[in-house]
mmCIF file of the N, C-alpha and C atoms, coordinates in Angstrom:
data_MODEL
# 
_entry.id   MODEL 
# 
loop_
_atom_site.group_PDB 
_atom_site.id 
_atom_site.type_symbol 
_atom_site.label_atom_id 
_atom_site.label_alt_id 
_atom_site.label_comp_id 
_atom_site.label_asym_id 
_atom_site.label_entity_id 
_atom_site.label_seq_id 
_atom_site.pdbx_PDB_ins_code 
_atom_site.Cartn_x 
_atom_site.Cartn_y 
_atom_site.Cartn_z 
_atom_site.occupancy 
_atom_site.B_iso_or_equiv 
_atom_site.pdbx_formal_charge 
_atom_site.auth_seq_id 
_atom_site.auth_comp_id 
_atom_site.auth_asym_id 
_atom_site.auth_atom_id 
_atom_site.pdbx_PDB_model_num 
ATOM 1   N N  . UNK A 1 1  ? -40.332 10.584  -7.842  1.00 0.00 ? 1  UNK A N  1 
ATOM 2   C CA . UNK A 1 1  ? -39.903 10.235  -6.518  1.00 0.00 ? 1  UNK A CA 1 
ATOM 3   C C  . UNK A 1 1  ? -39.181 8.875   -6.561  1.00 0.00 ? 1  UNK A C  1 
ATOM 4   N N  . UNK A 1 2  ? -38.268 8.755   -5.981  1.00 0.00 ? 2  UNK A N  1 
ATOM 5   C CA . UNK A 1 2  ? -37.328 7.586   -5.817  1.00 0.00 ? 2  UNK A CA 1 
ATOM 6   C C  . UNK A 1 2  ? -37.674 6.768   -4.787  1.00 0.00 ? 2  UNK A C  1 
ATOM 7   N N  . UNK A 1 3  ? -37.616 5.191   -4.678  1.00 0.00 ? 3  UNK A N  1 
ATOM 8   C CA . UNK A 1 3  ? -37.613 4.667   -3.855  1.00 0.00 ? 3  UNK A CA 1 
ATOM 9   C C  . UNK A 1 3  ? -36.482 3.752   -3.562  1.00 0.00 ? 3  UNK A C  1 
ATOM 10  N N  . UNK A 1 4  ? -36.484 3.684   -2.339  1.00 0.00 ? 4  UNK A N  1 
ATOM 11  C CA . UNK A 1 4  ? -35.144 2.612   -1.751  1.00 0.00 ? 4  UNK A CA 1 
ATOM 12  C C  . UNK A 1 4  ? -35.303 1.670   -1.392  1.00 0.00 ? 4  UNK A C  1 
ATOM 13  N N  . UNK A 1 5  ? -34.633 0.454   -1.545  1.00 0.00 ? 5  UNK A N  1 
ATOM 14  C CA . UNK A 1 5  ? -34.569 -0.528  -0.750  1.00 0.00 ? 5  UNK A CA 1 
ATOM 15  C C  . UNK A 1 5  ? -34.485 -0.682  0.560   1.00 0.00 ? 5  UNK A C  1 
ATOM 16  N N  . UNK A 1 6  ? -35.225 -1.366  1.424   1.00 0.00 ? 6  UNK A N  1 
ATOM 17  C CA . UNK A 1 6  ? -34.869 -1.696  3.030   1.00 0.00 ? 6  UNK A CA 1 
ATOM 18  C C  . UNK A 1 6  ? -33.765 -1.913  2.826   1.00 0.00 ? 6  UNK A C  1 
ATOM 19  N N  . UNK A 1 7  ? -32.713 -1.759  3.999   1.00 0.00 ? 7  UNK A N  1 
ATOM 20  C CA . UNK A 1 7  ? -31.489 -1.707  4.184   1.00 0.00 ? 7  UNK A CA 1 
ATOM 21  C C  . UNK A 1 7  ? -31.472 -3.081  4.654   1.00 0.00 ? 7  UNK A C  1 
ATOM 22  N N  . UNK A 1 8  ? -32.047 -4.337  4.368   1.00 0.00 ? 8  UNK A N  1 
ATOM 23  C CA . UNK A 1 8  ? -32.125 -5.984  5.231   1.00 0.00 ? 8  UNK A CA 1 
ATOM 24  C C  . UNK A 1 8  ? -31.339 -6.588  3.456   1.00 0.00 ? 8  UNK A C  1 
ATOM 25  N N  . UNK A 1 9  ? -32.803 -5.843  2.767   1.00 0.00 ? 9  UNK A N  1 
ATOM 26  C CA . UNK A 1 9  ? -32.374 -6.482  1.271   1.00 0.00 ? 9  UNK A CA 1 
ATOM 27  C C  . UNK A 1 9  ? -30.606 -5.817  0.319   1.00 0.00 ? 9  UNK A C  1 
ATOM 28  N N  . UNK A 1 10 ? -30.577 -4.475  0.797   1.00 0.00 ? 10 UNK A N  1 
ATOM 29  C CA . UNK A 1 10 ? -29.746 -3.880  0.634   1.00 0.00 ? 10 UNK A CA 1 
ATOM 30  C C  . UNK A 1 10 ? -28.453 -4.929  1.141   1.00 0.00 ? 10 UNK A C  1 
ATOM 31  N N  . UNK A 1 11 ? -28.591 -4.852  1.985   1.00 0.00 ? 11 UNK A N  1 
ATOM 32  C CA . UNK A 1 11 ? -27.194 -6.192  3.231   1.00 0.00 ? 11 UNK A CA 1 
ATOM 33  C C  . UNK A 1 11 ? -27.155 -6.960  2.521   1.00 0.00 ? 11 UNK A C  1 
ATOM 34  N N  . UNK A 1 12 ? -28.706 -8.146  2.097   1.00 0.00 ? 12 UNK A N  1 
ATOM 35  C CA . UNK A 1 12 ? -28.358 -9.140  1.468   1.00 0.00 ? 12 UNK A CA 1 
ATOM 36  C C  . UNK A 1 12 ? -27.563 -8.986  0.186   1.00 0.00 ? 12 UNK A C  1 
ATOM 37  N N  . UNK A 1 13 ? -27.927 -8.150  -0.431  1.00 0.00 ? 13 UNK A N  1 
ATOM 38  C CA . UNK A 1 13 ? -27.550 -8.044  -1.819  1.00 0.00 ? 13 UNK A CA 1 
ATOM 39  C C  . UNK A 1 13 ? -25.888 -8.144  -1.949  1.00 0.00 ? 13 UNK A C  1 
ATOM 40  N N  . UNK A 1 14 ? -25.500 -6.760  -1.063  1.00 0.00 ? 14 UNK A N  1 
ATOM 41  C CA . UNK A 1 14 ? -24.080 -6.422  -0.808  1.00 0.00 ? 14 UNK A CA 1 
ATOM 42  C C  . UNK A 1 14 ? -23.226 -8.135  -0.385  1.00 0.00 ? 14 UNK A C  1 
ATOM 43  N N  . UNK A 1 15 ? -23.855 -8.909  0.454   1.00 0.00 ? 15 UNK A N  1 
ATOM 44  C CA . UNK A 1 15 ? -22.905 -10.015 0.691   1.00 0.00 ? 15 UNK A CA 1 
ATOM 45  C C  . UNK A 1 15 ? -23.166 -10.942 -0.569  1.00 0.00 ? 15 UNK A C  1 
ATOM 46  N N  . UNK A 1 16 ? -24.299 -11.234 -1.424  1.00 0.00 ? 16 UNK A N  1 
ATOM 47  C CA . UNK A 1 16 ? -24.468 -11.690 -2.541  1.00 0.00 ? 16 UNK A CA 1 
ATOM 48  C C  . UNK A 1 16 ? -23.483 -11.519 -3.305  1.00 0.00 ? 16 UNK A C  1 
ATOM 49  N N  . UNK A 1 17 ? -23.061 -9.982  -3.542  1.00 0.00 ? 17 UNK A N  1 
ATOM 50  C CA . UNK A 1 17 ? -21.953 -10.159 -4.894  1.00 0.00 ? 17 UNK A CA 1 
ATOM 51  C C  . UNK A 1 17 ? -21.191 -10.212 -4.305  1.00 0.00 ? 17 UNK A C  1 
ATOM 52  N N  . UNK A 1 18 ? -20.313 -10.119 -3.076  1.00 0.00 ? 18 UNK A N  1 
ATOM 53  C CA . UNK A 1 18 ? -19.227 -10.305 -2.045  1.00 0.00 ? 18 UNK A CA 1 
ATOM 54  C C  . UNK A 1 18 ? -19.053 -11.251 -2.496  1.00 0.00 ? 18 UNK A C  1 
ATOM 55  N N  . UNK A 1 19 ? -20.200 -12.635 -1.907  1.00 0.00 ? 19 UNK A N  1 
ATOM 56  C CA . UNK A 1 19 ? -19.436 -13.612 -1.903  1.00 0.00 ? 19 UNK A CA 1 
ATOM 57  C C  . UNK A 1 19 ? -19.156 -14.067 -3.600  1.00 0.00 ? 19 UNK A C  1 
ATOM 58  N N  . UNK A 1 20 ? -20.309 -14.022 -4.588  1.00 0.00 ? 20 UNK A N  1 
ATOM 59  C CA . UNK A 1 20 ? -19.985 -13.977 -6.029  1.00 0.00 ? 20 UNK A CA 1 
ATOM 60  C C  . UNK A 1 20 ? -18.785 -13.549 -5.915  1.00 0.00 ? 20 UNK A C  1 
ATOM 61  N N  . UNK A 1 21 ? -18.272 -12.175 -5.956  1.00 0.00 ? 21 UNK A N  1 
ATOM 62  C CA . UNK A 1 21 ? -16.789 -12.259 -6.300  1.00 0.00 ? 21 UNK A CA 1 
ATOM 63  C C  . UNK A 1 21 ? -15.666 -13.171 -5.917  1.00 0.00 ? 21 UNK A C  1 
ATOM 64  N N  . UNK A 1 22 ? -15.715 -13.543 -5.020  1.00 0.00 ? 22 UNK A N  1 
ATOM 65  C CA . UNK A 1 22 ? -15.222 -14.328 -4.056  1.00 0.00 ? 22 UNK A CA 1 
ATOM 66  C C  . UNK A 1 22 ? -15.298 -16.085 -4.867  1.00 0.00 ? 22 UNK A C  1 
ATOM 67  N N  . UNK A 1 23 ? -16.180 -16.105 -4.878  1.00 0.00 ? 23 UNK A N  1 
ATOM 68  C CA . UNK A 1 23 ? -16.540 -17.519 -5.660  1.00 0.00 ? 23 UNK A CA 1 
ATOM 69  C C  . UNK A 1 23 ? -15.645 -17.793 -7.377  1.00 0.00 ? 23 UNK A C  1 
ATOM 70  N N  . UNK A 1 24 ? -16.235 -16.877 -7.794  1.00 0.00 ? 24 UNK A N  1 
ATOM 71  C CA . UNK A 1 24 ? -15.639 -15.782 -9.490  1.00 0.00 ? 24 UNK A CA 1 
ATOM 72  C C  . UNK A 1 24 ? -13.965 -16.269 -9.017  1.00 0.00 ? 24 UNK A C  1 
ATOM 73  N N  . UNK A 1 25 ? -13.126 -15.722 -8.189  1.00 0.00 ? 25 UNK A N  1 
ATOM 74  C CA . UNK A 1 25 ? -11.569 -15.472 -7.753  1.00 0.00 ? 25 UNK A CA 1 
ATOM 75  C C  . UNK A 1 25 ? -11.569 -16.925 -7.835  1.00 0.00 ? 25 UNK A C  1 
ATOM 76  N N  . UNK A 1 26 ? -11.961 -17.418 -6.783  1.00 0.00 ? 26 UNK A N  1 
ATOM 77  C CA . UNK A 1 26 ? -11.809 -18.755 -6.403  1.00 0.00 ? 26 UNK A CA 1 
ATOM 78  C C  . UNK A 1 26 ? -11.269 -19.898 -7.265  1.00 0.00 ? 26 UNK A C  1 
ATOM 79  N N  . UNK A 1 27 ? -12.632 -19.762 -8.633  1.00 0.00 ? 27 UNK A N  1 
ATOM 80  C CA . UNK A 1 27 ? -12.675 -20.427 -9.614  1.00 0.00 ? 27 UNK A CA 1 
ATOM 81  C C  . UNK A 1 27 ? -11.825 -20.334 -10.725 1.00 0.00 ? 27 UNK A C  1 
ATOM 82  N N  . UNK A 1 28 ? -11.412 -19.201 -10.838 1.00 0.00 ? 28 UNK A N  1 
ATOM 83  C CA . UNK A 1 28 ? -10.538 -18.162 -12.074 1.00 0.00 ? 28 UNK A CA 1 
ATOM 84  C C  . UNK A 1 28 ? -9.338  -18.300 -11.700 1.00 0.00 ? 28 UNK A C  1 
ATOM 85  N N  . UNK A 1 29 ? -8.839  -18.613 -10.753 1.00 0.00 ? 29 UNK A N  1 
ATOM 86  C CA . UNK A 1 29 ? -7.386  -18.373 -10.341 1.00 0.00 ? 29 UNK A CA 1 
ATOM 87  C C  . UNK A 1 29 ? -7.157  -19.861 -9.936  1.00 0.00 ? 29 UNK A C  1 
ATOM 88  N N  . UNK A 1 30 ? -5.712  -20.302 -10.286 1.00 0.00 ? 30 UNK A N  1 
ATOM 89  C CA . UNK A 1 30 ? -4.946  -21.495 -10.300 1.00 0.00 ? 30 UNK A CA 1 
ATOM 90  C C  . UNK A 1 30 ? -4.508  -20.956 -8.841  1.00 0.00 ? 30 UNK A C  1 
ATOM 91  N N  . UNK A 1 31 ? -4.215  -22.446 -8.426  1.00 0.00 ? 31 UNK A N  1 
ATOM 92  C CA . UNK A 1 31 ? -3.959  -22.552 -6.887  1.00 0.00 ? 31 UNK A CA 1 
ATOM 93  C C  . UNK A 1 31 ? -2.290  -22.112 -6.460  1.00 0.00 ? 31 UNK A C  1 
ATOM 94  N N  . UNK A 1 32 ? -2.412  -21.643 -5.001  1.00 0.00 ? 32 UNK A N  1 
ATOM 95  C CA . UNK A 1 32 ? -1.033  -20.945 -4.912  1.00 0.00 ? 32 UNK A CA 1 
ATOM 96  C C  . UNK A 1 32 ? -0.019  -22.182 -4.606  1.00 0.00 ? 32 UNK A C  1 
ATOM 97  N N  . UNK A 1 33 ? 1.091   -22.191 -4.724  1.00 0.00 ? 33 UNK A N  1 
ATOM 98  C CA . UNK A 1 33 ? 1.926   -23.185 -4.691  1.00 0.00 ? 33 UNK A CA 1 
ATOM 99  C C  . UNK A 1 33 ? 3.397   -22.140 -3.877  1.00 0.00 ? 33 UNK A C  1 
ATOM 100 N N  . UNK A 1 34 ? 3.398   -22.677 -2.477  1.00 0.00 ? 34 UNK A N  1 
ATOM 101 C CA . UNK A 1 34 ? 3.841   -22.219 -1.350  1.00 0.00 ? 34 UNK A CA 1 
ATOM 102 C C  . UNK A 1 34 ? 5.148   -22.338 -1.937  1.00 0.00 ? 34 UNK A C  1 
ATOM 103 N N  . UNK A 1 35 ? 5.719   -23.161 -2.397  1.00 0.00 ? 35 UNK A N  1 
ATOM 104 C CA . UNK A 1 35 ? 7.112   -24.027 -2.587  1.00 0.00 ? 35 UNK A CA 1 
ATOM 105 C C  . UNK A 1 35 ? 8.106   -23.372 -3.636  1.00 0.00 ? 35 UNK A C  1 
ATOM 106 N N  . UNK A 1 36 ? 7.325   -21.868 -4.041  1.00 0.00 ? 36 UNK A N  1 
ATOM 107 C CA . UNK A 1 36 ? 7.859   -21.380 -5.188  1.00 0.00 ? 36 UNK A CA 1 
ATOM 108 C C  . UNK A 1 36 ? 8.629   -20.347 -4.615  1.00 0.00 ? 36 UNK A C  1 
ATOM 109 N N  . UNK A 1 37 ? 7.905   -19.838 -3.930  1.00 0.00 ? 37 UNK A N  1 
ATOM 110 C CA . UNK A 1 37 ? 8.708   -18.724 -2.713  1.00 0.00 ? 37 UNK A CA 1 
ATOM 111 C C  . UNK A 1 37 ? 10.049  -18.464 -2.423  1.00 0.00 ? 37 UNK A C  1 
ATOM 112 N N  . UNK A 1 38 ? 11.031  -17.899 -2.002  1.00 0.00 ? 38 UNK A N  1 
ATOM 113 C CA . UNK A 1 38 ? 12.145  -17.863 -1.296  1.00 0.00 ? 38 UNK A CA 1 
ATOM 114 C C  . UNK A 1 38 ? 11.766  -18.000 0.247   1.00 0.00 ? 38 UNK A C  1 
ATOM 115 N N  . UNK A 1 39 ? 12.887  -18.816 0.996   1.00 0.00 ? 39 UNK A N  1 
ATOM 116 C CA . UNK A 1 39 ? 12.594  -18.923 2.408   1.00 0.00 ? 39 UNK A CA 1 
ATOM 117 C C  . UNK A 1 39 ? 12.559  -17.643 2.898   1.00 0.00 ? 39 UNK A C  1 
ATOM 118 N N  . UNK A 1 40 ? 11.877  -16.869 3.763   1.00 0.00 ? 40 UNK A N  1 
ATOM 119 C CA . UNK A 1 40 ? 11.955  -15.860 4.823   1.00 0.00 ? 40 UNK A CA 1 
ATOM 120 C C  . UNK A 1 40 ? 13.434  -15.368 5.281   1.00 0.00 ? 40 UNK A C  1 
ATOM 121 N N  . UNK A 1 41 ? 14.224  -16.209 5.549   1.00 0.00 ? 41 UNK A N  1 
ATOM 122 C CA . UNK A 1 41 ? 15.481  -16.593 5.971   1.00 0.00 ? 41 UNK A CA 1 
ATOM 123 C C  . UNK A 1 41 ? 16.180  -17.443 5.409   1.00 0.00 ? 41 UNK A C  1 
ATOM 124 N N  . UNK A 1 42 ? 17.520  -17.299 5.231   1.00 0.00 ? 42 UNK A N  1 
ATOM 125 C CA . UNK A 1 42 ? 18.308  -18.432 4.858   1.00 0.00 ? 42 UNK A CA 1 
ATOM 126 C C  . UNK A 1 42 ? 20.009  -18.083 5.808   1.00 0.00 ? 42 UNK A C  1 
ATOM 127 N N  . UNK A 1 43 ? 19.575  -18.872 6.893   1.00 0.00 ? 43 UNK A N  1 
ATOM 128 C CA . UNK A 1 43 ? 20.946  -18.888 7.710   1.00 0.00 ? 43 UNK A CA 1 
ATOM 129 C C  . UNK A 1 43 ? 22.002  -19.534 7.144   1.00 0.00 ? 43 UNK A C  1 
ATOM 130 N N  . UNK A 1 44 ? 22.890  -18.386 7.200   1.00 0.00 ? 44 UNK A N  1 
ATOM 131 C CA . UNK A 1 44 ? 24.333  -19.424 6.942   1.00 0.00 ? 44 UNK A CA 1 
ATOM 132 C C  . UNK A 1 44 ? 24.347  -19.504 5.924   1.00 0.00 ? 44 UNK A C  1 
ATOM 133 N N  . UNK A 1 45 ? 23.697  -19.185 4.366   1.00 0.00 ? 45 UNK A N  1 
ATOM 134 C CA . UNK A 1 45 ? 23.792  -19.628 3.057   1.00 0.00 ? 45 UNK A CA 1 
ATOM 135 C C  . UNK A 1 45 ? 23.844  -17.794 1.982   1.00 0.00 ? 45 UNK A C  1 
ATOM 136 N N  . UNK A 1 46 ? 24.044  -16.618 2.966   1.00 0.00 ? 46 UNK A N  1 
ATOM 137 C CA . UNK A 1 46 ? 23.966  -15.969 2.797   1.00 0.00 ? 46 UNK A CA 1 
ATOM 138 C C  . UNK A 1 46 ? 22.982  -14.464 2.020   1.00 0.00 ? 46 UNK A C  1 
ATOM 139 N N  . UNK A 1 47 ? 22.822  -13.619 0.970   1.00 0.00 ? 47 UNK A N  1 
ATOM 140 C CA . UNK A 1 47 ? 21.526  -13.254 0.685   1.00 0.00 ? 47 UNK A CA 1 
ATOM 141 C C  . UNK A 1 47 ? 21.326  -14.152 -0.551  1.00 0.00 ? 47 UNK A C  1 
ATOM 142 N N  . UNK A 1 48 ? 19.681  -14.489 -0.999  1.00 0.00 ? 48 UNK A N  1 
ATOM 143 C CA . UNK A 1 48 ? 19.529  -14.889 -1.915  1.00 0.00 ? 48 UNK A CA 1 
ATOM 144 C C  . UNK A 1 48 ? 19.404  -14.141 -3.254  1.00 0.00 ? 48 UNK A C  1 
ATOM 145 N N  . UNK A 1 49 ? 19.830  -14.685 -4.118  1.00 0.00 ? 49 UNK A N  1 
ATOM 146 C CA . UNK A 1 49 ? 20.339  -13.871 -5.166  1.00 0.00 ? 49 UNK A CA 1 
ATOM 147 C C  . UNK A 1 49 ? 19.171  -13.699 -6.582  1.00 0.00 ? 49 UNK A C  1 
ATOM 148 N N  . UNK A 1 50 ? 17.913  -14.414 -5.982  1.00 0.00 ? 50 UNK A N  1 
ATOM 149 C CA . UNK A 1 50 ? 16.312  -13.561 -6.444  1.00 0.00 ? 50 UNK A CA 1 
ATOM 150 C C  . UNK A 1 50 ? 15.770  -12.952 -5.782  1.00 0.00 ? 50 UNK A C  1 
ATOM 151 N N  . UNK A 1 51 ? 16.222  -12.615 -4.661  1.00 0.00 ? 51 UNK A N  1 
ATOM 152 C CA . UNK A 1 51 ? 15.241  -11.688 -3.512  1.00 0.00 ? 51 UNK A CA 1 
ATOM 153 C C  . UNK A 1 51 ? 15.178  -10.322 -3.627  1.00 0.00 ? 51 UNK A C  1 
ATOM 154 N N  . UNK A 1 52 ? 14.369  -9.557  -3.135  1.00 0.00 ? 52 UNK A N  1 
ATOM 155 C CA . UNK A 1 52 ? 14.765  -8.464  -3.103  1.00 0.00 ? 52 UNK A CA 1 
ATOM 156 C C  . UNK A 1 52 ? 15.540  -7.992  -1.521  1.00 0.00 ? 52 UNK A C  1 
ATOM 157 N N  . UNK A 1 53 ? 15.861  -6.632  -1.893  1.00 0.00 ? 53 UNK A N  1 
ATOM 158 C CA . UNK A 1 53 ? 16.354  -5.682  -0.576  1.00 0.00 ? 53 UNK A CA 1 
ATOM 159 C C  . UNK A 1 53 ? 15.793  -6.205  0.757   1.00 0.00 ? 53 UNK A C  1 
ATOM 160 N N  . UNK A 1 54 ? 14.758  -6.376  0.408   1.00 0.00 ? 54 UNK A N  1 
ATOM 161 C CA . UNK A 1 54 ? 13.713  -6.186  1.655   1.00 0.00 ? 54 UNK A CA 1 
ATOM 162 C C  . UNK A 1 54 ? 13.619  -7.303  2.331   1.00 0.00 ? 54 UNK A C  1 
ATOM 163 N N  . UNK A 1 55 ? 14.095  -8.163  1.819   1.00 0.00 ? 55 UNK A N  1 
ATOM 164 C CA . UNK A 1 55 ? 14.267  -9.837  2.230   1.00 0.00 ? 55 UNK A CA 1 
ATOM 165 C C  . UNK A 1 55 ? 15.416  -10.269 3.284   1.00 0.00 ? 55 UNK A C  1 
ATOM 166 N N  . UNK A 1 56 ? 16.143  -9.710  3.192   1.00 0.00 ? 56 UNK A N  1 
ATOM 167 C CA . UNK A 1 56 ? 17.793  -9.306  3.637   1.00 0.00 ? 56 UNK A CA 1 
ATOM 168 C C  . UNK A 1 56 ? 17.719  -9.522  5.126   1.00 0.00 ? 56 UNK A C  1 
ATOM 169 N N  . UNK A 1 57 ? 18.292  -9.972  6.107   1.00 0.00 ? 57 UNK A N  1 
ATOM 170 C CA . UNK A 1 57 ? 18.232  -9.701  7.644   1.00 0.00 ? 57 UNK A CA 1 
ATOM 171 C C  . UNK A 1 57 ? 19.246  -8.685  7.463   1.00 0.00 ? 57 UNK A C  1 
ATOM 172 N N  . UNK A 1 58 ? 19.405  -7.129  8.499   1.00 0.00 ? 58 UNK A N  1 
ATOM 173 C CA . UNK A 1 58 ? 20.541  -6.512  8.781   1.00 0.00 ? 58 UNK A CA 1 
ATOM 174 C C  . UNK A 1 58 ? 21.551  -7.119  8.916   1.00 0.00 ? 58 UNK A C  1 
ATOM 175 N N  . UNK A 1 59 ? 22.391  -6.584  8.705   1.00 0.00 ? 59 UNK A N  1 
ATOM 176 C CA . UNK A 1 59 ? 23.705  -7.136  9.379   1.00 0.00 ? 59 UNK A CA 1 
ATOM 177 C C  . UNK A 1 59 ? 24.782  -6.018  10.064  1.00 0.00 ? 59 UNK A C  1 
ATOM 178 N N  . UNK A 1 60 ? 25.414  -6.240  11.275  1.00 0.00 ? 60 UNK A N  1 
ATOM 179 C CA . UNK A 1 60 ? 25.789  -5.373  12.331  1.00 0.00 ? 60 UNK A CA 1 
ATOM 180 C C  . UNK A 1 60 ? 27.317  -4.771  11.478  1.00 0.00 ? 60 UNK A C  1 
ATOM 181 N N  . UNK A 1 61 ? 27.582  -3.540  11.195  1.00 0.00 ? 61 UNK A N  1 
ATOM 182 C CA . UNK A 1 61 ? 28.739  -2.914  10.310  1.00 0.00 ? 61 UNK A CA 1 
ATOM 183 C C  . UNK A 1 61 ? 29.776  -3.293  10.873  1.00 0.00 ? 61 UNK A C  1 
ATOM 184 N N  . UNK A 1 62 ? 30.982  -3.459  10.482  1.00 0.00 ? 62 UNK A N  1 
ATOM 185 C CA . UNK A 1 62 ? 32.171  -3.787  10.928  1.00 0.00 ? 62 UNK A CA 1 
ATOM 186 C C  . UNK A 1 62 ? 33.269  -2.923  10.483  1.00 0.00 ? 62 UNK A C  1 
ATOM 187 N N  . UNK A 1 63 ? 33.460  -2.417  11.683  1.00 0.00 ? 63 UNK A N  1 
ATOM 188 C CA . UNK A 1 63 ? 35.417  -1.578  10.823  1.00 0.00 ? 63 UNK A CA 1 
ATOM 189 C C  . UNK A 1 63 ? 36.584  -2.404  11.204  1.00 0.00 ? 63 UNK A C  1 
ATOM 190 N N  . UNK A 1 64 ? 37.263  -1.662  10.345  1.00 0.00 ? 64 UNK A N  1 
ATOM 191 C CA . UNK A 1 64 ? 39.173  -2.475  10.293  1.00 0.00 ? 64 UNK A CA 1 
ATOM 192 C C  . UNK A 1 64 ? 39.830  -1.789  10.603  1.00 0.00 ? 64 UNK A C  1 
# 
């Protein structure tokens, strides 16, 4: 016959390694550095030429 844990200790446990992992990431990983990014936008300076597709604002088609 099997027995289970109360579902109080069960909870605790589950946020235990939560936050462990969490702590683990924290520690293991070098800090993000915002400044590396491409701007969101770049008005007036046209697309940037490391970005991807998806970075792009539309632009309205034009005929001649």
């Amino acid at each position: 016959m099997k027995t289970r844990l109360p579902r109080s200790i069960r909870a605790w446990l589950f946020w235990a390694v939560v936050l462990a992992l969490i702590g683990l990431d924290w520690h293991a990983s070098k800090p993000h550095d915002r400044f590396t990014e491409p701007p969101p936008i770049a008005l007036g300076n046209g697309p940037a030429a490391d970005a991807g597709h998806c970075s792009l604002a539309p632009t309205p088609i034009r005929s001649r």
